[in-house]
DSSP file (Angstrom, degrees, kcal/mol; ACC not computed):
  #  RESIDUE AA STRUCTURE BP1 BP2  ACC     N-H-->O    O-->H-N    N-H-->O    O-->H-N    TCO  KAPPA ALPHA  PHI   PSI    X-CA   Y-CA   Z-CA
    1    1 A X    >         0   0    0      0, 0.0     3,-1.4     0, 0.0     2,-0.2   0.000 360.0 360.0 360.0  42.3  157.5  244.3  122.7
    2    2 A X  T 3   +     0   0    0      1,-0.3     3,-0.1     3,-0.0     7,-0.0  -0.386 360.0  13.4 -77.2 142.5  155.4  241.1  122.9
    3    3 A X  T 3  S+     0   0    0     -2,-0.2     2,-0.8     1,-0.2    -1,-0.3  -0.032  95.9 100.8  96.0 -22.7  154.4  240.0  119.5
    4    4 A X    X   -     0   0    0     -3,-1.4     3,-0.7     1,-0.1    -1,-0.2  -0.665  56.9-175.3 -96.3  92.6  156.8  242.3  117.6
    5    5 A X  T 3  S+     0   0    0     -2,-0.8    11,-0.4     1,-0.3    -1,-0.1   0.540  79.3  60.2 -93.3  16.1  159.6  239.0  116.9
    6    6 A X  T 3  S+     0   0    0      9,-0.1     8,-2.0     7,-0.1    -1,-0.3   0.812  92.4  78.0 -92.5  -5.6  162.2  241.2  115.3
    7    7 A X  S <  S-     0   0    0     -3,-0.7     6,-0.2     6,-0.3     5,-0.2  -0.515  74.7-154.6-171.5 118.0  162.2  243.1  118.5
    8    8 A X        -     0   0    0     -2,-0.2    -1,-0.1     4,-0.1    -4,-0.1  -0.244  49.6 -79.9 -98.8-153.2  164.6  241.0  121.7
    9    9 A X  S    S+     0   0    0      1,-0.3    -7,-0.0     2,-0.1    -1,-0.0   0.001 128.4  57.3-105.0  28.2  163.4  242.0  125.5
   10   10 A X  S    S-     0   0    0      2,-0.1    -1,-0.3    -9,-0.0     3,-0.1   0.582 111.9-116.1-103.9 -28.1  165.2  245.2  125.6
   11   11 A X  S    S+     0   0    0      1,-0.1     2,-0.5   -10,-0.1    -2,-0.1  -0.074  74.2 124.9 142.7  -3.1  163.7  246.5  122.8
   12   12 A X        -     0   0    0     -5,-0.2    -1,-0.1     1,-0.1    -4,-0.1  -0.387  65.8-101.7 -87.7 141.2  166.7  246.8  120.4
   13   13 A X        +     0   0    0     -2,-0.5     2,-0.3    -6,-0.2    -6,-0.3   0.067  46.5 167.6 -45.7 157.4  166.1  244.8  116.6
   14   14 A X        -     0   0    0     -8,-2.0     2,-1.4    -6,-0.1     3,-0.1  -0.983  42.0 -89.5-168.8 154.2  167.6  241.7  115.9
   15   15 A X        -     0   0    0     -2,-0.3    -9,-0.1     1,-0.1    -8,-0.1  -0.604  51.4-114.7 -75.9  83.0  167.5  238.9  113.5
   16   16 A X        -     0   0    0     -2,-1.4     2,-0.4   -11,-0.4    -1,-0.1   0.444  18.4-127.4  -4.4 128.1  164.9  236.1  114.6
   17   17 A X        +     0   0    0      1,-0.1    -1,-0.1    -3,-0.1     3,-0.1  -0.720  39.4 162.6 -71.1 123.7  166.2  233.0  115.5
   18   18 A X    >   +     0   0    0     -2,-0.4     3,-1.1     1,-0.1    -1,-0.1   0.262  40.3 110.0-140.4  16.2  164.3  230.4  113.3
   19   19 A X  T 3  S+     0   0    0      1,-0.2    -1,-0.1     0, 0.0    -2,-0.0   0.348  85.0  46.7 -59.4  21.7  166.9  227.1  113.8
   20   20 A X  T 3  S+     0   0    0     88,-0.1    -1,-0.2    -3,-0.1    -2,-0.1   0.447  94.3 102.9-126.9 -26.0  164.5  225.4  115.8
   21   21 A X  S <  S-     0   0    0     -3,-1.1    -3,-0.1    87,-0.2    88,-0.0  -0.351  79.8 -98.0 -82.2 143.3  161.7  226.1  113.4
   22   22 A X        -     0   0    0      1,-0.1     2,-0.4    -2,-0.1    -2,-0.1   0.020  30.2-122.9 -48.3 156.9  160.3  223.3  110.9
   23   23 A X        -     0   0    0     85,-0.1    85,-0.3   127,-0.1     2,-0.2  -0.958  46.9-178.1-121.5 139.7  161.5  223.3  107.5
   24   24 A X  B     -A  107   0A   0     83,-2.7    83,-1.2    -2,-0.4     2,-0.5  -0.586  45.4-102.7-132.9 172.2  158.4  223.6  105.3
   25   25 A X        -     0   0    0     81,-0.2     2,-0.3    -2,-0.2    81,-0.2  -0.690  55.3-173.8 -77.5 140.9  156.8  223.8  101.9
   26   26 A X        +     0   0    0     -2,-0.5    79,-2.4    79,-0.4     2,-0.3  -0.677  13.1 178.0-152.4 116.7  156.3  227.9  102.0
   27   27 A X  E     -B  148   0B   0    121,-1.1   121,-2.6    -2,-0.3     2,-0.3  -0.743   4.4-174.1-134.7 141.8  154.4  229.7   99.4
   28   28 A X  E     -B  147   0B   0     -2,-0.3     2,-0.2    75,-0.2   119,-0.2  -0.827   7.6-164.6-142.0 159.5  153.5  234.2   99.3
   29   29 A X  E     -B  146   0B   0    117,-0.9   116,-2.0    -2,-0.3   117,-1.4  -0.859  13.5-172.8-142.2 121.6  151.4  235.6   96.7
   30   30 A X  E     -D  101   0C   0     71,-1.6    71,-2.0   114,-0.3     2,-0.3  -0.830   2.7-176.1-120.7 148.5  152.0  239.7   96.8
   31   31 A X  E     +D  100   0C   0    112,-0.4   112,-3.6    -2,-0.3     2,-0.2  -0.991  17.2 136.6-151.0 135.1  149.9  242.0   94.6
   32   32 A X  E     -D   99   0C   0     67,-0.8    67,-0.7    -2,-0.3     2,-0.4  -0.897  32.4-135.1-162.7-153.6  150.0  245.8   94.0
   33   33 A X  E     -F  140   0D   0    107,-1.5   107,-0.6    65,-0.3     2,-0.4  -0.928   7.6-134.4-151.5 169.0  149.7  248.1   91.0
   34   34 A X  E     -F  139   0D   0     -2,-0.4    63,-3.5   105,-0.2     2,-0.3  -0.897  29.0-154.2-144.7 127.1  151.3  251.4   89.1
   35   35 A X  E     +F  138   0D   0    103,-1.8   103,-2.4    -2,-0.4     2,-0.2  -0.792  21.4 165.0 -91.0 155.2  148.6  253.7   87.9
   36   36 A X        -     0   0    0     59,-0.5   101,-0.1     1,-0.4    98,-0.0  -0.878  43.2 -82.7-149.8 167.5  149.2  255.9   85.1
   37   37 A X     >  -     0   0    0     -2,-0.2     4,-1.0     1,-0.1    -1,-0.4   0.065  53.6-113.3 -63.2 179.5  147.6  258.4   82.3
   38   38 A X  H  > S+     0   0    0      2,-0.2     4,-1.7     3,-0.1    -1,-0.1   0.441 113.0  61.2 -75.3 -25.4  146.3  256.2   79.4
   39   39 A X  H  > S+     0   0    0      2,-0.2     4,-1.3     3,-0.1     5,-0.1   0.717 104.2  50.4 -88.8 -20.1  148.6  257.3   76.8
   40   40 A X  H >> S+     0   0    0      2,-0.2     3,-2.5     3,-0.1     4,-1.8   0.966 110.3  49.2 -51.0 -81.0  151.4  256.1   79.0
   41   41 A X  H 3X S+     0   0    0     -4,-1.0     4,-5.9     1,-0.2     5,-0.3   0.861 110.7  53.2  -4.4 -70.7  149.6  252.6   79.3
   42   42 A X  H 3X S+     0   0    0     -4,-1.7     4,-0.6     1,-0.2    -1,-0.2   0.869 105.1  51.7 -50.1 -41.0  149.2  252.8   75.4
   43   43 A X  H X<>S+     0   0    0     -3,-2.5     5,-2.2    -4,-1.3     3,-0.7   0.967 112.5  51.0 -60.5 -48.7  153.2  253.4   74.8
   44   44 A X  H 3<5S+     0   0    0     -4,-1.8    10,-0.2     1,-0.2     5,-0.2   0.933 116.3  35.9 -66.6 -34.4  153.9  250.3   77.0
   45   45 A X  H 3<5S+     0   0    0     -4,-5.9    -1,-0.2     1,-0.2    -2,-0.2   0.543 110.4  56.1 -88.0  15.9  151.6  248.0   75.3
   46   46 A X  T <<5S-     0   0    0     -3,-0.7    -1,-0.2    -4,-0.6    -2,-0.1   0.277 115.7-113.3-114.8  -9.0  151.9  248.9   72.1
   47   47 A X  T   5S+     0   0    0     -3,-0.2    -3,-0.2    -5,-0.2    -2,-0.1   0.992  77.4 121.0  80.7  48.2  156.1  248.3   72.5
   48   48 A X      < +     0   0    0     -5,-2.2     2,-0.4     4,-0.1    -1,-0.1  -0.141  23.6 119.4-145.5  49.8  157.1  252.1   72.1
   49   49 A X        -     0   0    0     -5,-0.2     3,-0.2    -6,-0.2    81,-0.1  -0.816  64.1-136.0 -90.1 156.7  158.9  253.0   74.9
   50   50 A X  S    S+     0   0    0     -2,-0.4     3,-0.1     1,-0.2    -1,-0.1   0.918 106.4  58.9 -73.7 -24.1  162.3  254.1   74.1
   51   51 A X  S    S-     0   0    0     78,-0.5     2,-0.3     1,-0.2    -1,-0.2   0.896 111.3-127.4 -39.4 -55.0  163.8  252.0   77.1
   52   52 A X        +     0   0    0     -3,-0.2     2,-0.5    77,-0.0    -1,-0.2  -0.885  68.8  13.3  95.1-141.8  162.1  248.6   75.3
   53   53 A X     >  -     0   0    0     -2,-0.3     4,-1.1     1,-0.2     5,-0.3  -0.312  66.0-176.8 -51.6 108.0  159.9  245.8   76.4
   54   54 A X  H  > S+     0   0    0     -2,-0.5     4,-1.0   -10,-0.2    -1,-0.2   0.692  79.4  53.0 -54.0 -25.3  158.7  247.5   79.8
   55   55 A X  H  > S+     0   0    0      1,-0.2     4,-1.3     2,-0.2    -1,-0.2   0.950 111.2  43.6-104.6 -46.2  156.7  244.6   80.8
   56   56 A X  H  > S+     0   0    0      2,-0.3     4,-1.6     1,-0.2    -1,-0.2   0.587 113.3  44.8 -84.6 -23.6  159.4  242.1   80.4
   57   57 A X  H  X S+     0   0    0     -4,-1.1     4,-4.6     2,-0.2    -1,-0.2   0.667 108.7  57.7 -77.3  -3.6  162.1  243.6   81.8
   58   58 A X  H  X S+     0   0    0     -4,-1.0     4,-1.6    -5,-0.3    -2,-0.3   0.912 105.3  54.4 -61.9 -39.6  160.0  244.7   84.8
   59   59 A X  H >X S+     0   0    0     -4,-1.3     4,-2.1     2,-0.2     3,-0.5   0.994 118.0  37.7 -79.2 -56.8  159.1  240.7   85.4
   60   60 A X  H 3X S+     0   0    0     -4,-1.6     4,-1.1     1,-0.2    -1,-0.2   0.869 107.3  56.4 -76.7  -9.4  162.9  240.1   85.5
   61   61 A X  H 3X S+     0   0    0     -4,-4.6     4,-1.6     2,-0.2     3,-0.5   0.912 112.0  48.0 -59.4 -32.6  163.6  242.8   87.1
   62   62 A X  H <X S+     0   0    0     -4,-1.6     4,-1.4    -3,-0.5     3,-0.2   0.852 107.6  60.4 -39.5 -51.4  160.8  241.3   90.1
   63   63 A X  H  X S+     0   0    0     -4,-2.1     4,-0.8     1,-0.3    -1,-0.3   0.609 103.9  41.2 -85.7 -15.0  162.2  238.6   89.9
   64   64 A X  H  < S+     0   0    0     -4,-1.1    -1,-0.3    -3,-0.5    -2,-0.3   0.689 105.6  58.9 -47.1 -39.2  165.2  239.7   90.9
   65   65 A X  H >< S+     0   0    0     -4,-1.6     3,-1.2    -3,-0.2     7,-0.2   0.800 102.9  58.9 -46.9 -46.7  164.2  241.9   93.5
   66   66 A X  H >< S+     0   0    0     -4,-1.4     3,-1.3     1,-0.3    -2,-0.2   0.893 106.9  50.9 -60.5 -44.2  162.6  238.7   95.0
   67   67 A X  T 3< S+     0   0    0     -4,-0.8    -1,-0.3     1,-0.3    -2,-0.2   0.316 113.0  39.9-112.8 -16.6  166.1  237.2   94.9
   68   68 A X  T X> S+     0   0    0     -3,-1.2     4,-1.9    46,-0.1     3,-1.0   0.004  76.9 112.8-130.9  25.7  168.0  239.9   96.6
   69   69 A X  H <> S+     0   0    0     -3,-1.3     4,-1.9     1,-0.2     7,-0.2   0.890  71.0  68.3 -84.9 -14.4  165.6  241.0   99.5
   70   70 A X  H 34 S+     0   0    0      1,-0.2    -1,-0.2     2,-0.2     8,-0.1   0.473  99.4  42.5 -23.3 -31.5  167.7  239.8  101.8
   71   71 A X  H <4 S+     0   0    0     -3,-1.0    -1,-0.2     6,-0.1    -2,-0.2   0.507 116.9  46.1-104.2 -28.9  170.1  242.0  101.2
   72   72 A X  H  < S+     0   0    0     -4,-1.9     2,-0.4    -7,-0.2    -2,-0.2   0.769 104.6  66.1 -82.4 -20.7  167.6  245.3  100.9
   73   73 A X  S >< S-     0   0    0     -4,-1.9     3,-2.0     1,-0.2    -1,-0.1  -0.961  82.6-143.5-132.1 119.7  165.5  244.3  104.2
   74   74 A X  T 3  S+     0   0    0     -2,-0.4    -1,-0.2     1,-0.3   -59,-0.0   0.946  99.5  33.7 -63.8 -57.1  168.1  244.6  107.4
   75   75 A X  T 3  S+     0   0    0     -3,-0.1    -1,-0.3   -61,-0.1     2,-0.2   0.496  83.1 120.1 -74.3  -2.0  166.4  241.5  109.0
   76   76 A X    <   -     0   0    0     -3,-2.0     2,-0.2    -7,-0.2    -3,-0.1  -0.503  58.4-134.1 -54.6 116.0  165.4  239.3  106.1
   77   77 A X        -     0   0    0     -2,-0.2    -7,-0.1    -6,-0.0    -6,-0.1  -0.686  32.2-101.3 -69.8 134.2  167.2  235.5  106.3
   78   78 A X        -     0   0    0     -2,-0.2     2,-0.3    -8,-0.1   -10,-0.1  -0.199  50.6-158.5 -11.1 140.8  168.8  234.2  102.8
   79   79 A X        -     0   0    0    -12,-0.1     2,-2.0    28,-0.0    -9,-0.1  -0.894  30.1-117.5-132.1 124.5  166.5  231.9  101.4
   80   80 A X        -     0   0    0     -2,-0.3    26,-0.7    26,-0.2    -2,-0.0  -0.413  33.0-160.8  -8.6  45.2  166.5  229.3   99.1
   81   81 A X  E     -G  105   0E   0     -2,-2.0    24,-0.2     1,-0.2     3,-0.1  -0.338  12.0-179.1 -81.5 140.7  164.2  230.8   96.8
   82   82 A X  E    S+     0   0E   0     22,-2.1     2,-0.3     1,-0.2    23,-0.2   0.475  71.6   4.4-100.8 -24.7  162.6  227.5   94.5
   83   83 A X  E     -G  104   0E   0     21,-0.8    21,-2.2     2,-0.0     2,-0.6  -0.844  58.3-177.7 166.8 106.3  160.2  229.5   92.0
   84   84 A X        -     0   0    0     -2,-0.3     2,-0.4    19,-0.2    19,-0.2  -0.983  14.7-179.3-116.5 131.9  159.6  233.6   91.6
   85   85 A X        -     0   0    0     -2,-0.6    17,-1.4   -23,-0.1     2,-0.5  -0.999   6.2-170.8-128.1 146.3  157.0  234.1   89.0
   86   86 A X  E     -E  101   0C   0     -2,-0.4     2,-0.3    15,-0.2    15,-0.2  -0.892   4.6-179.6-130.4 104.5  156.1  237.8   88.2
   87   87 A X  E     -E  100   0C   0     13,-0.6    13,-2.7    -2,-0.5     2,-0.3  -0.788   7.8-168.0 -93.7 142.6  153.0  238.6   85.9
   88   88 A X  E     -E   99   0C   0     -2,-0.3     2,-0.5    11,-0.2    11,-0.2  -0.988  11.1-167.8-141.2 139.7  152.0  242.3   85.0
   89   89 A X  E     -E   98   0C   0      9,-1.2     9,-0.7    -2,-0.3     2,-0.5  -0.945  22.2-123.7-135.7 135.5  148.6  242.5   83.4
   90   90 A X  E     -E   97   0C   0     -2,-0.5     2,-0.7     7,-0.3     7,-0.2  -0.919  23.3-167.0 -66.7 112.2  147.7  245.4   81.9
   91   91 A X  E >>> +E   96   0C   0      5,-1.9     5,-0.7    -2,-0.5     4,-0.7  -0.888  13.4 178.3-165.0  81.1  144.3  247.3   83.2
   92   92 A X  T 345S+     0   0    0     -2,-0.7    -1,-0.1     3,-0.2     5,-0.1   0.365  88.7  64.2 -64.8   5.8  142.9  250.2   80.9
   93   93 A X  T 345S+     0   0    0      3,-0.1    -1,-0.2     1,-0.1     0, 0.0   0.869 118.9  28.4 -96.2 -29.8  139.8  250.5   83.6
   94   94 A X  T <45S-     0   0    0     -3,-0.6    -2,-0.2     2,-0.1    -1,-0.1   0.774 103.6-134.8 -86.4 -38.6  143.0  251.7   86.4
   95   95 A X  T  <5S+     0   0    0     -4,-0.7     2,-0.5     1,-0.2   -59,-0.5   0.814  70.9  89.4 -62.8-174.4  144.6  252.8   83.8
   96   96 A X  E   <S- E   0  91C   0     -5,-0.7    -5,-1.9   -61,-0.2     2,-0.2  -1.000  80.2 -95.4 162.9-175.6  147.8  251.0   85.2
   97   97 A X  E     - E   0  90C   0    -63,-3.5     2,-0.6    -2,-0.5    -7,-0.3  -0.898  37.4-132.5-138.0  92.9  149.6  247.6   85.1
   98   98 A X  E     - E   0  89C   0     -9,-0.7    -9,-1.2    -2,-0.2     2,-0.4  -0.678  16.6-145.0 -70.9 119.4  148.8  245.1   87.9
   99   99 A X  E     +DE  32  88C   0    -67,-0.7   -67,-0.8    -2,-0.6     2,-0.4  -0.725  21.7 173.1 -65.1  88.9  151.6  243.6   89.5
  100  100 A X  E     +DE  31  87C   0    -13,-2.7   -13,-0.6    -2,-0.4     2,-0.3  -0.701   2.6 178.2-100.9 158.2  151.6  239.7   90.8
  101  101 A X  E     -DE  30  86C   0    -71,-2.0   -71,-1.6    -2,-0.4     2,-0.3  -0.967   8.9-163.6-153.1 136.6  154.5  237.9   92.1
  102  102 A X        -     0   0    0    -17,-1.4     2,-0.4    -2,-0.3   -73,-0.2  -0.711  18.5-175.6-113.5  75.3  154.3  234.1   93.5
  103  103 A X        +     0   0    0     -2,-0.3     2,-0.5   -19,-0.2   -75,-0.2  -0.605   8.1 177.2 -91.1 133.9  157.1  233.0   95.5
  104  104 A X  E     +G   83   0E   0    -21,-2.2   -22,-2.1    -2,-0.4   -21,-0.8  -0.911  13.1 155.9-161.9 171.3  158.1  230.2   97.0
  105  105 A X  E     -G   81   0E   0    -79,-2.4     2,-0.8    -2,-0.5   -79,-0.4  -0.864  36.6-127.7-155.7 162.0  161.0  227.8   99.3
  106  106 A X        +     0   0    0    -26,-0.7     2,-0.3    -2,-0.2   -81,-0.2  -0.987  68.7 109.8-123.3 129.4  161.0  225.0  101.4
  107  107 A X  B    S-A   24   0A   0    -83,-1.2   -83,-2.7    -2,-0.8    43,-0.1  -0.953  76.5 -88.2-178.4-179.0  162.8  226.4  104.3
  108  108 A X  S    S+     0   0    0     -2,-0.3     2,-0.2   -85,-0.3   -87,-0.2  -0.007 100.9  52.3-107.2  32.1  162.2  227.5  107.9
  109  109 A X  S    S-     0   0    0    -85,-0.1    -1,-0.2    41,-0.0    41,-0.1  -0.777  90.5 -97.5-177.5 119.6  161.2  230.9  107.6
  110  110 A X        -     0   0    0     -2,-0.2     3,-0.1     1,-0.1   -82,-0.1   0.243  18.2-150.5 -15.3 132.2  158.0  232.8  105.2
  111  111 A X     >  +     0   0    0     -8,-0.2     4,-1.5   -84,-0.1   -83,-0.2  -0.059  57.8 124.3-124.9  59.5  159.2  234.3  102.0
  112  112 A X  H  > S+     0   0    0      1,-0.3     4,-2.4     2,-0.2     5,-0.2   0.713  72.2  60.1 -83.8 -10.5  156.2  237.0  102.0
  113  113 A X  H  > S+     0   0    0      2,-0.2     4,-1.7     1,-0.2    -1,-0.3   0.927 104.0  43.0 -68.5 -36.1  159.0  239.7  101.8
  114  114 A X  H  > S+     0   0    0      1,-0.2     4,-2.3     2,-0.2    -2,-0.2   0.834 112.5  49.8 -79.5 -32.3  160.5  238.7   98.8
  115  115 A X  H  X S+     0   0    0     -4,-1.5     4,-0.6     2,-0.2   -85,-0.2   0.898 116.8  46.8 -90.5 -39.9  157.2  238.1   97.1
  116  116 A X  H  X S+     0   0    0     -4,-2.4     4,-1.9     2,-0.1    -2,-0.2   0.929 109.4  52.4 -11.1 -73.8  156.5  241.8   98.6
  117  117 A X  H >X S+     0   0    0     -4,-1.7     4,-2.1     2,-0.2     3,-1.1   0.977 106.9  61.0 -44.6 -85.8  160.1  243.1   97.2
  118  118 A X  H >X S+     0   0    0     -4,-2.3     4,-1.2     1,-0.2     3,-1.1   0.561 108.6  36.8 -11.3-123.1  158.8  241.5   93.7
  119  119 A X  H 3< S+     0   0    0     -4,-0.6     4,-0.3     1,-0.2     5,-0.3   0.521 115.1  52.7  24.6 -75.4  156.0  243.6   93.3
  120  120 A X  H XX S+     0   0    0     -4,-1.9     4,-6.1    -3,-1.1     3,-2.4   0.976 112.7  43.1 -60.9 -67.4  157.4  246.7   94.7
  121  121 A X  H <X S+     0   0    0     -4,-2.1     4,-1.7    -3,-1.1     5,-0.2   0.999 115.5  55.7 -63.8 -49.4  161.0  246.7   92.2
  122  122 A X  H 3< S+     0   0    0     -4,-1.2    -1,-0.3    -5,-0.4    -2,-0.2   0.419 106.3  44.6 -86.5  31.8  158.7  245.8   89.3
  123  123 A X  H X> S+     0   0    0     -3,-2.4     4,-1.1    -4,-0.3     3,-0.6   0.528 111.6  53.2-109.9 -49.7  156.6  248.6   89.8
  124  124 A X  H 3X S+     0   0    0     -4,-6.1     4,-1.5    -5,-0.3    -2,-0.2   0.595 109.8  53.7 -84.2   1.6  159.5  250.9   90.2
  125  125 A X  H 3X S+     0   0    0     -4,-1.7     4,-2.3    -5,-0.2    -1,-0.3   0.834 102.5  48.4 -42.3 -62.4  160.7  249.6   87.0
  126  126 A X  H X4 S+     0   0    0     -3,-0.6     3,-2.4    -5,-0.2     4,-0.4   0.937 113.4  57.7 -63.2 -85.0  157.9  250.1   84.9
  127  127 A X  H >< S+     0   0    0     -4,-1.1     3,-1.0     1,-0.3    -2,-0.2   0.505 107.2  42.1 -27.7 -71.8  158.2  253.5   86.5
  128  128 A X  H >< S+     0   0    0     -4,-1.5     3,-1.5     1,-0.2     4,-0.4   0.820 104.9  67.4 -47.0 -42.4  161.8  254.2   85.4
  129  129 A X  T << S+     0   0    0     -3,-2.4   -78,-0.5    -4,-2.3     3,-0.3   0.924 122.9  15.0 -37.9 -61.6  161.2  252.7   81.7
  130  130 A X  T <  S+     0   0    0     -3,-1.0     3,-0.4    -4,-0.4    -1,-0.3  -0.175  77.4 127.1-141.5  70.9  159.1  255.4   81.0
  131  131 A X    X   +     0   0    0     -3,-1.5     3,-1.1     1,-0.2    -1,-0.2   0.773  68.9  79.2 -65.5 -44.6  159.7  257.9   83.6
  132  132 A X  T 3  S+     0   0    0     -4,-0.4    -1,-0.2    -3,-0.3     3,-0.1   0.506 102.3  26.8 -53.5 -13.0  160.2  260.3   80.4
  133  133 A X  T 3  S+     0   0    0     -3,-0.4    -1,-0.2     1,-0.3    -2,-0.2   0.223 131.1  33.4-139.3  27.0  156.8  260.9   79.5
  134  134 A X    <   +     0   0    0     -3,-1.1    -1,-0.3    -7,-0.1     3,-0.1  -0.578  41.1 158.1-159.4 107.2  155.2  260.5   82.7
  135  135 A X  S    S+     0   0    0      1,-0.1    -4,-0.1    -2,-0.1    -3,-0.1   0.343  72.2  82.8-113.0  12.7  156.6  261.4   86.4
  136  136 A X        +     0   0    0     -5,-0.1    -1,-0.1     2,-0.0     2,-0.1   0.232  60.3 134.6-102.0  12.6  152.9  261.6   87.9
  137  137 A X        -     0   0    0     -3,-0.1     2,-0.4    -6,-0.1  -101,-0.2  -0.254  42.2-160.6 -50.3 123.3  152.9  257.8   88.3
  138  138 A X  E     -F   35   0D   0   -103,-2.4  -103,-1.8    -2,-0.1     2,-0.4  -0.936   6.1-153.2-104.6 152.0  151.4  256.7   91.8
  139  139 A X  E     +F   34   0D   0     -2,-0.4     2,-0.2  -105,-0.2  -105,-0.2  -0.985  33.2 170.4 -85.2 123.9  152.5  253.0   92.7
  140  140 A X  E     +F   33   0D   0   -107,-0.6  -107,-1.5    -2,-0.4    -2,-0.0  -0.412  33.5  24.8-152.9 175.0  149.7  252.0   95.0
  141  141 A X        +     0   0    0   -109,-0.2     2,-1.1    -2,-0.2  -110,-0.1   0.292  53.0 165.7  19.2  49.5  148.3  248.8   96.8
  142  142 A X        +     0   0    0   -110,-0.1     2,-0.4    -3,-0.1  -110,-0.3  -0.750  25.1 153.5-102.6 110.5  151.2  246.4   97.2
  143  143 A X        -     0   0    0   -112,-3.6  -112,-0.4    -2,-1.1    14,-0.1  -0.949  49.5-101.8-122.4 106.5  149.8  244.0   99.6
  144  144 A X        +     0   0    0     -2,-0.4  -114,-0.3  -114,-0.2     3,-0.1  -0.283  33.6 174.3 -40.3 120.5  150.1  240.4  100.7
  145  145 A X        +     0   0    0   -116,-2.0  -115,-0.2     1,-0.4     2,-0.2   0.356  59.8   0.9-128.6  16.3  147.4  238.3   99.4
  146  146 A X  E     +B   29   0B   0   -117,-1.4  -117,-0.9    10,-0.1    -1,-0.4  -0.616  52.7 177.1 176.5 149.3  148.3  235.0  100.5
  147  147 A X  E     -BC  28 155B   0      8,-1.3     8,-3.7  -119,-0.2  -119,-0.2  -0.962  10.3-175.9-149.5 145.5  150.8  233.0  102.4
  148  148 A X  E     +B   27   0B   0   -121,-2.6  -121,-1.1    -2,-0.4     6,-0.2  -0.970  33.4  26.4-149.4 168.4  151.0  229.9  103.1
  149  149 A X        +     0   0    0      4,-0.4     4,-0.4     1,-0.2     3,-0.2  -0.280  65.1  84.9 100.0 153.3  153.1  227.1  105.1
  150  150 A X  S >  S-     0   0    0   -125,-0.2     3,-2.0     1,-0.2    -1,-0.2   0.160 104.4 -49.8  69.4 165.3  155.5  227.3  108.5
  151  151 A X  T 3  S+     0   0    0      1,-0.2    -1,-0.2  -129,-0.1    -2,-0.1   0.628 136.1  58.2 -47.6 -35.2  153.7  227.1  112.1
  152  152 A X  T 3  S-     0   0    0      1,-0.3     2,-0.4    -3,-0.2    -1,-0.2   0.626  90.6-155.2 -78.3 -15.4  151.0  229.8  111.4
  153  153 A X    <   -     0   0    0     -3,-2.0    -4,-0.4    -4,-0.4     2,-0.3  -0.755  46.3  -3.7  85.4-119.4  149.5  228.0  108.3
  154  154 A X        -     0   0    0     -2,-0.4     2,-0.2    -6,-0.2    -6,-0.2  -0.868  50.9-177.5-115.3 150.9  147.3  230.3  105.2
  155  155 A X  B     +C  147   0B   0     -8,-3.7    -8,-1.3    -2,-0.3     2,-0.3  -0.919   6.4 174.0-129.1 134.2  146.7  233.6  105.4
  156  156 A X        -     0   0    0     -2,-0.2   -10,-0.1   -10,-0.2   -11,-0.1  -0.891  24.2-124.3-156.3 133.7  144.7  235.1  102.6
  157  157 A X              0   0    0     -2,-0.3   -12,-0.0     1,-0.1    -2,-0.0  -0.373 360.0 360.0 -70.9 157.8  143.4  238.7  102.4
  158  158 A X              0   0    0     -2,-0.1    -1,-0.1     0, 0.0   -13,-0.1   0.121 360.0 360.0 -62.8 360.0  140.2  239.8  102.0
């Protein structure tokens, strides 16, 4: 299972060891989207869902998410999260709402899950808000699109 480091040398999962590892500035940028009809779109920016603000609790709900992925992802370490920021942009060519989240910790171990996690709960937010006049919602393209920090350095997608 070489390369695979949740993985010991029997094969069974396990939490990475990282007390030996540098304690770092460490920075993820995660990105994805929720498409929807246009007259959905239109209810959320216009403030008439029945829920309320969609946009704004979807950013704390992100930010939350970011803050608890530990506890949703079996192998994730607690972190020290310093700074979740969650923006949701609204994008009438999709239509849809693009989802960023920036997170970041000075620690010994990447926090590209949680900035993942972000994204992900505040797209399935927006969904629930107004899940009542739309269930054909796809959540799509929730990607890492940059990390930085820890032994490996930046990564940034293409």
């Amino acid at each position: 299972m070489s390369g695979l480091t949740h993985f010991d040398n029997d094969g069974h999962a396990h939490m990475v060891d990282v007390s030996d590892k540098d304690v770092t500035s460490r920075t993820a940028i995660a990105r994805g989207c929720i498409k929807m009809s246009a007259e959905t779109l239109e209810i959320i920016t216009e403030g008439r869902a029945k829920k309320g603000d969609v946009l704004g609790v979807a950013r704390l709900a992100g930010i939350m998410g970011a803050k608890q992925t530990s506890a949703l992802i079996p192998l994730c370490h607690p972190l020290p999260i310093t700074k979740v920021a969650v923006d949701l942009v609204p994008d009438p060519s999709l239509p849809g709402v693009w989802i960023e989240a920036t997170v970041k910790t000075t620690g010994q171990t990447g926090v590209e899950m949680e900035a993942l996690t972000a994204v992900t709960v505040a797209a399935l937010t927006v969904y629930d808000m107004v899940k009542a006049v739309e269930k054909s919602m796809v959540i799509s393209d929730v990607r890492l699109v940059m990390k930085e920090g820890g032994k490996s350095g930046r990564f940034e997608a293409e």
